[in-house]
C-alpha atoms as an extended CHARMM CRD file, in Angstrom:
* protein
*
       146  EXT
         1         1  UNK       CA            -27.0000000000        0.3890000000       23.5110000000  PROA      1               0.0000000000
         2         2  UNK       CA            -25.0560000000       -0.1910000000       26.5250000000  PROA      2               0.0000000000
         3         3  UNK       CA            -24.1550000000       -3.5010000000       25.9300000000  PROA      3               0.0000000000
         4         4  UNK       CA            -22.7940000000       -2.1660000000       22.5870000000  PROA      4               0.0000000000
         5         5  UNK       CA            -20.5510000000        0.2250000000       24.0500000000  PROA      5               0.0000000000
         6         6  UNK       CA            -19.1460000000       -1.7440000000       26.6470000000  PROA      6               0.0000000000
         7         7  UNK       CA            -18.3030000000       -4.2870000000       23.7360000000  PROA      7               0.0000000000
         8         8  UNK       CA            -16.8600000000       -2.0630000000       22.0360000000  PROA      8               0.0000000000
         9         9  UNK       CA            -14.7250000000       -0.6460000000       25.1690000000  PROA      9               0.0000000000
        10        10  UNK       CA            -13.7090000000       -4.6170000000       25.4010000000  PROA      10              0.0000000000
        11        11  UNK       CA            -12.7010000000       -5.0100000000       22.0100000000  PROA      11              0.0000000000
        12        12  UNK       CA            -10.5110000000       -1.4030000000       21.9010000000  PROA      12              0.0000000000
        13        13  UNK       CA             -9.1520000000       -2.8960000000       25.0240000000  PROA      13              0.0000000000
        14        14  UNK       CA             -8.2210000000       -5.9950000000       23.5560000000  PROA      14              0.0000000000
        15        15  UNK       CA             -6.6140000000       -5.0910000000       20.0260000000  PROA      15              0.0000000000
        16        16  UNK       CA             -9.8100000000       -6.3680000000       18.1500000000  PROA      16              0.0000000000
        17        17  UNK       CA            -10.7200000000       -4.5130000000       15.5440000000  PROA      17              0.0000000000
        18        18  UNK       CA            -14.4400000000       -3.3010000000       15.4690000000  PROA      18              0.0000000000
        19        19  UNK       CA            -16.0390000000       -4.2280000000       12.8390000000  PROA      19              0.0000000000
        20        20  UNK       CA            -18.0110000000       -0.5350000000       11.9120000000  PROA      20              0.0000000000
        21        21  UNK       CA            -14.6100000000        1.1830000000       12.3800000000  PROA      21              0.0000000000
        22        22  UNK       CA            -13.2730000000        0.2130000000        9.8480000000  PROA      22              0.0000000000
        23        23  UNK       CA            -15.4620000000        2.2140000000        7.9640000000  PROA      23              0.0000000000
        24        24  UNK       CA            -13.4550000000        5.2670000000        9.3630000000  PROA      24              0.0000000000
        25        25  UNK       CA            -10.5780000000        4.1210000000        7.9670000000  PROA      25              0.0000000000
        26        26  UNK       CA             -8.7820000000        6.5300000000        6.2460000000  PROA      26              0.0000000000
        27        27  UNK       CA             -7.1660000000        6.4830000000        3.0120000000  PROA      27              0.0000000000
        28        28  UNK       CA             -3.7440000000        8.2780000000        4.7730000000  PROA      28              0.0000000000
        29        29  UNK       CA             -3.8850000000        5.3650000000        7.4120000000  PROA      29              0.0000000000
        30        30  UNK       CA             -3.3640000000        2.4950000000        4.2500000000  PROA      30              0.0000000000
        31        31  UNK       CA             -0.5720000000        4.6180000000        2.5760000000  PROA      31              0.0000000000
        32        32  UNK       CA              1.3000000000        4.9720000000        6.0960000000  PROA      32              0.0000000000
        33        33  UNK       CA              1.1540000000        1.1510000000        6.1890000000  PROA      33              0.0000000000
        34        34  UNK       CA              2.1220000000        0.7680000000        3.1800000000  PROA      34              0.0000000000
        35        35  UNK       CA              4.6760000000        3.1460000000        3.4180000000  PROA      35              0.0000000000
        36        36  UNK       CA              6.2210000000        1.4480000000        6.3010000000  PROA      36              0.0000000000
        37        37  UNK       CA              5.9590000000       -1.9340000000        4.5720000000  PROA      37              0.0000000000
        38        38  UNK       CA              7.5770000000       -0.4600000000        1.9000000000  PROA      38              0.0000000000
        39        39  UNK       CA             10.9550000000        1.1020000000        3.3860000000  PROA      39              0.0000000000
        40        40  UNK       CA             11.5870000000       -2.6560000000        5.4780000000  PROA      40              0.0000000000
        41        41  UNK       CA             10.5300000000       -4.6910000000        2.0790000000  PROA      41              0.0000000000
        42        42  UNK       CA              7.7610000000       -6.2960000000        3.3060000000  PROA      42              0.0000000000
        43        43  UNK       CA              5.9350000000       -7.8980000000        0.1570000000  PROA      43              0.0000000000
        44        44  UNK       CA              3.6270000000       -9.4370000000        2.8560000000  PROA      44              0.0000000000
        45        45  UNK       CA              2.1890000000       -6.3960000000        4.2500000000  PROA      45              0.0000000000
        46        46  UNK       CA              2.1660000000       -4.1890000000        1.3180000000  PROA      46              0.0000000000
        47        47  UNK       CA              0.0320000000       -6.8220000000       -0.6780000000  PROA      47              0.0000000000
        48        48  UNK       CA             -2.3860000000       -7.2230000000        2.5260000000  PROA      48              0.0000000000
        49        49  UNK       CA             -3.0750000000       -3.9610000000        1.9120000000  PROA      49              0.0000000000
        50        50  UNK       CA             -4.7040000000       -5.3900000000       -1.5160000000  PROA      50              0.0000000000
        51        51  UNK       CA             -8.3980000000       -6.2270000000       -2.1630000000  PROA      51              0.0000000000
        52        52  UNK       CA            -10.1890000000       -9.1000000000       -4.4860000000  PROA      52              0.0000000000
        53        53  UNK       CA             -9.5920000000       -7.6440000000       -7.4790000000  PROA      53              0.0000000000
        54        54  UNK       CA             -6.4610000000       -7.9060000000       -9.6270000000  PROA      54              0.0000000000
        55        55  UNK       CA             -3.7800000000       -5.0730000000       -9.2690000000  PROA      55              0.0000000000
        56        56  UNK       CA             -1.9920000000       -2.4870000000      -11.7970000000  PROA      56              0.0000000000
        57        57  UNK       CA              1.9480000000       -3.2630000000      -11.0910000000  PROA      57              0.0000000000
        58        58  UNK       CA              4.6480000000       -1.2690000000      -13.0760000000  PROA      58              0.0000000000
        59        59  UNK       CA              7.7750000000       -1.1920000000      -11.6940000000  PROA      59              0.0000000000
        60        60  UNK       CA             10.4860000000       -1.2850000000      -14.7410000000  PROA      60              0.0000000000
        61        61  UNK       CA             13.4350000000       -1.2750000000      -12.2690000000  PROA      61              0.0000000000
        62        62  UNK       CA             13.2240000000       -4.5810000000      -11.4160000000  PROA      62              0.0000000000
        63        63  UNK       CA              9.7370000000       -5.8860000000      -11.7740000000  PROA      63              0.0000000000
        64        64  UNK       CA              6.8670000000       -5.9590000000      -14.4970000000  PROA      64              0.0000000000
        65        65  UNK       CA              6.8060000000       -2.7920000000      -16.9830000000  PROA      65              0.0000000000
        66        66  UNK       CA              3.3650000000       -3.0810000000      -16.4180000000  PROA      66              0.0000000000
        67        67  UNK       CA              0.0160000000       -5.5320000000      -16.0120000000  PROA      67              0.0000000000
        68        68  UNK       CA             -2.5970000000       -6.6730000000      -14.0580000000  PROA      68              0.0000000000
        69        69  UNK       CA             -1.7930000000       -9.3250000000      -11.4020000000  PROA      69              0.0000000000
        70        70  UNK       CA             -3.6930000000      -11.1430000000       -8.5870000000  PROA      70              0.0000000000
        71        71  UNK       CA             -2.8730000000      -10.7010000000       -5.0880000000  PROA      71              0.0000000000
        72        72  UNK       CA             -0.6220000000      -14.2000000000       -5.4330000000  PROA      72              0.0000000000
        73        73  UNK       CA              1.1970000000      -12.8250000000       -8.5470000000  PROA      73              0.0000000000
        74        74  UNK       CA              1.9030000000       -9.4230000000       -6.7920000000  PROA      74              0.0000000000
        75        75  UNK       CA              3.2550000000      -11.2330000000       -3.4910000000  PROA      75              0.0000000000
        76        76  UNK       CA              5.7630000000      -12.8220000000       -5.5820000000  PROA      76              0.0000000000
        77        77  UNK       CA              6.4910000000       -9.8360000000       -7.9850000000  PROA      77              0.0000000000
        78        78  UNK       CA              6.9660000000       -7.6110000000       -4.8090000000  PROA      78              0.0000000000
        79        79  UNK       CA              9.2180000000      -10.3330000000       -2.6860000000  PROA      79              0.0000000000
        80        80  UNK       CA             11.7610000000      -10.5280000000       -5.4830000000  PROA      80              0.0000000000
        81        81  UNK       CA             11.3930000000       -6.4730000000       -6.2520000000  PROA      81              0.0000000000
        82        82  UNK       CA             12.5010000000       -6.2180000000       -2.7020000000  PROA      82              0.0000000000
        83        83  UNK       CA             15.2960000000       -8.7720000000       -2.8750000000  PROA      83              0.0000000000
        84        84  UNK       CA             16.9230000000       -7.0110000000       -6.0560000000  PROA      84              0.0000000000
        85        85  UNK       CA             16.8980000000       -3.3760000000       -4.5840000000  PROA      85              0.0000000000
        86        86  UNK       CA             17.4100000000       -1.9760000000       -1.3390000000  PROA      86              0.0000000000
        87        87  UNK       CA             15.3030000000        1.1070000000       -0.3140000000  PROA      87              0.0000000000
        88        88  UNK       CA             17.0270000000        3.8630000000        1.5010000000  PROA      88              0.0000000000
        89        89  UNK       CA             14.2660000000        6.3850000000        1.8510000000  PROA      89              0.0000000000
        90        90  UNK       CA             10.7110000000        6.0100000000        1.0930000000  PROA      90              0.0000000000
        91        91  UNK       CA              8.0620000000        8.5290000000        1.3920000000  PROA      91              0.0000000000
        92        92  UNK       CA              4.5670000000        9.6260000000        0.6910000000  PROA      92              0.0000000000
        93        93  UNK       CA              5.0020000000       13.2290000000       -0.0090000000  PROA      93              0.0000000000
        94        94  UNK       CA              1.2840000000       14.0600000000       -1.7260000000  PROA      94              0.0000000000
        95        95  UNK       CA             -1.9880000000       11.8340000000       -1.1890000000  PROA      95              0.0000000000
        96        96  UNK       CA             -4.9890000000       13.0300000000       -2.8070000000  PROA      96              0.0000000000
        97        97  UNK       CA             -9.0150000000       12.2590000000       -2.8440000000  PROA      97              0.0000000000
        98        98  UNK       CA            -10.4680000000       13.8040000000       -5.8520000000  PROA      98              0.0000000000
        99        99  UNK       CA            -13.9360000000       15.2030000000       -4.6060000000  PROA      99              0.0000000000
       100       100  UNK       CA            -15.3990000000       14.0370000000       -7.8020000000  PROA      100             0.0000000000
       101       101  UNK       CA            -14.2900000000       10.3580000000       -7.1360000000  PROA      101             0.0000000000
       102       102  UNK       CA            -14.3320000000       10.1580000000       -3.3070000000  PROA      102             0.0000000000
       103       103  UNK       CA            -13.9840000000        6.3320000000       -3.6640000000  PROA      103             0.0000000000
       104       104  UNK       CA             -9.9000000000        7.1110000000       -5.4790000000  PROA      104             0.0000000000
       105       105  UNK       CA             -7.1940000000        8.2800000000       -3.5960000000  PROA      105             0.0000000000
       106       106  UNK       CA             -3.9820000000        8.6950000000       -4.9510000000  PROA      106             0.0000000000
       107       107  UNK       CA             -0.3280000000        8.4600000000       -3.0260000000  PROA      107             0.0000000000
       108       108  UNK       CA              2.6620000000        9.8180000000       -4.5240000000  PROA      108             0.0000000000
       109       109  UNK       CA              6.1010000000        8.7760000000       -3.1690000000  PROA      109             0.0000000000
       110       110  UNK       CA              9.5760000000        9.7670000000       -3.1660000000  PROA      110             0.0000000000
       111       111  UNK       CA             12.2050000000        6.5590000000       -3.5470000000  PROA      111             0.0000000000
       112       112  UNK       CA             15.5300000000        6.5490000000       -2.8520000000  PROA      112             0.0000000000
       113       113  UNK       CA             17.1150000000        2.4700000000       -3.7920000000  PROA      113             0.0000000000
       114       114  UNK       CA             20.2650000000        0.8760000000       -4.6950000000  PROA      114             0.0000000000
       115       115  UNK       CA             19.7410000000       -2.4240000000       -6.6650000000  PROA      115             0.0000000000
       116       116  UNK       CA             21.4780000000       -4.8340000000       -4.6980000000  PROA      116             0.0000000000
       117       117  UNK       CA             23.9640000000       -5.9220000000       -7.6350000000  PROA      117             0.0000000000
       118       118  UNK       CA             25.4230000000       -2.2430000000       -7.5280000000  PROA      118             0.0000000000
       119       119  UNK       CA             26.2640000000        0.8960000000       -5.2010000000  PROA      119             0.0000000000
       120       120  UNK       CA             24.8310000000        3.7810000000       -7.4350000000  PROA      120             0.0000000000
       121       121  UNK       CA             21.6150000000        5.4770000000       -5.6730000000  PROA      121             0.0000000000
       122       122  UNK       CA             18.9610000000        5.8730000000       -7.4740000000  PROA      122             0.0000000000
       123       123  UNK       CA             15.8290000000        7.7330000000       -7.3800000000  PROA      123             0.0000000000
       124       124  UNK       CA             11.9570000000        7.1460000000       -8.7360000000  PROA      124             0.0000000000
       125       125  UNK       CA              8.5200000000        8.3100000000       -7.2220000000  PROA      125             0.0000000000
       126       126  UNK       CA              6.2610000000        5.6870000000       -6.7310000000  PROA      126             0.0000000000
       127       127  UNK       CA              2.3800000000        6.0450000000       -7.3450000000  PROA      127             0.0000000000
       128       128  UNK       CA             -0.1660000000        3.8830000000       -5.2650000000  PROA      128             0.0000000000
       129       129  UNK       CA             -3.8790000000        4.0920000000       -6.3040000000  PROA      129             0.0000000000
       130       130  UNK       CA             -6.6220000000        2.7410000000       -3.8180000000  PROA      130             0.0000000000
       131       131  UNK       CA             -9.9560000000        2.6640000000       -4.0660000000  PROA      131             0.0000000000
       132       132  UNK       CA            -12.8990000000        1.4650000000       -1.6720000000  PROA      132             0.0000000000
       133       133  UNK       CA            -13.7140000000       -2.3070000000       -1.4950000000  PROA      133             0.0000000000
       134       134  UNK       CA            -16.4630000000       -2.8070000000        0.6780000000  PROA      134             0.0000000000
       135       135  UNK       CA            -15.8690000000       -0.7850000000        3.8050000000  PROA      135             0.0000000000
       136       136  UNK       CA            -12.2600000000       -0.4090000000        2.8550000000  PROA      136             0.0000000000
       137       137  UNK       CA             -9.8640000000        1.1880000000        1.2210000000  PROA      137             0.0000000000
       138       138  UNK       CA             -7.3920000000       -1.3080000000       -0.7660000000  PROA      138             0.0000000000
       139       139  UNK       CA             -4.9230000000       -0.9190000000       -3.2090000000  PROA      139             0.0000000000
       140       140  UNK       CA             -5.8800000000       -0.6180000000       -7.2570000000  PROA      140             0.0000000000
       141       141  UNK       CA             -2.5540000000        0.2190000000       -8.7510000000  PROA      141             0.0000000000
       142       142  UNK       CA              1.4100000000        0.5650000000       -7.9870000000  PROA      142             0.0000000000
       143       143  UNK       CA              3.5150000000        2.4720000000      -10.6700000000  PROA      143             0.0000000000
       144       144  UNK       CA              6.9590000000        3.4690000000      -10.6600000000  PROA      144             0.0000000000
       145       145  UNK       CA              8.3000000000        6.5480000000      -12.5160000000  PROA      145             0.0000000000
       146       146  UNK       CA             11.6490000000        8.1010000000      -12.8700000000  PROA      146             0.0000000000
């Protein structure tokens, strides 16, 4: 037991990540990372925020109006979503985890973009679904709605 603790001392000291804490992640922890990812258009980081299994994308303004898409696909959807608009504010304002579905959580953002071709602001909420993958949460679904 003590060895295990002062591993695990070692490892919070280093930046490693334990491997049973990540159990403990939290579903407001991905949608703050994601938010964050989302406001500096980082298709990178929101899609490692994705599991194995294919993703819901529809985003009309700009990307698909809807489908299922692997985590290659949605790199490449999200990169050129990001280089047509420019987000000015982005932020989860309601995250949920239905007690009958514990392993669903649902994110609801506020968007504020310009597409890059013109100067008019525009405004859409954004809704992220994740659901548990193993020991973590991971994105199911991104949907855009005006």
């Amino acid at each position: 037991m003590n060895f295990r603790r002062t591993l695990l001392v070692a490892c919070l000291a280093l930046g490693l990540a334990w491997p049973a804490l990540a159990q403990d992640e939290r579903p407001a922890d991905v949608f703050a990372s994601i938010e964050r990812a989302w406001v500096v258009g980082s298709a990178d980081a929101v899609v490692a925020q994705f599991g194995k299994r294919k993703v819901t994308i529809s985003l009309p303004d700009g990307g698909p109006s809807g489908g299922l898409f692997s985590r290659a696909q949605s790199f490449f959807i999200l990169k050129d979503y990001f280089a047509a608009t420019r987000t000015e504010e982005f932020s989860f304002v309601s995250i949920r985890q239905p007690e009958e579905q514990p392993d669903n959580a649902i994110g609801m953002a506020e968007r504020n973009f310009r597409r890059r071709d013109s100067s008019r602001t525009l405004s859409d909420r954004i809704f992220v679904s994740l659901v548990r993958e193993d020991q973590r949460w991971v994105v199911s679904e991104i949907k855009s709605v005006r």
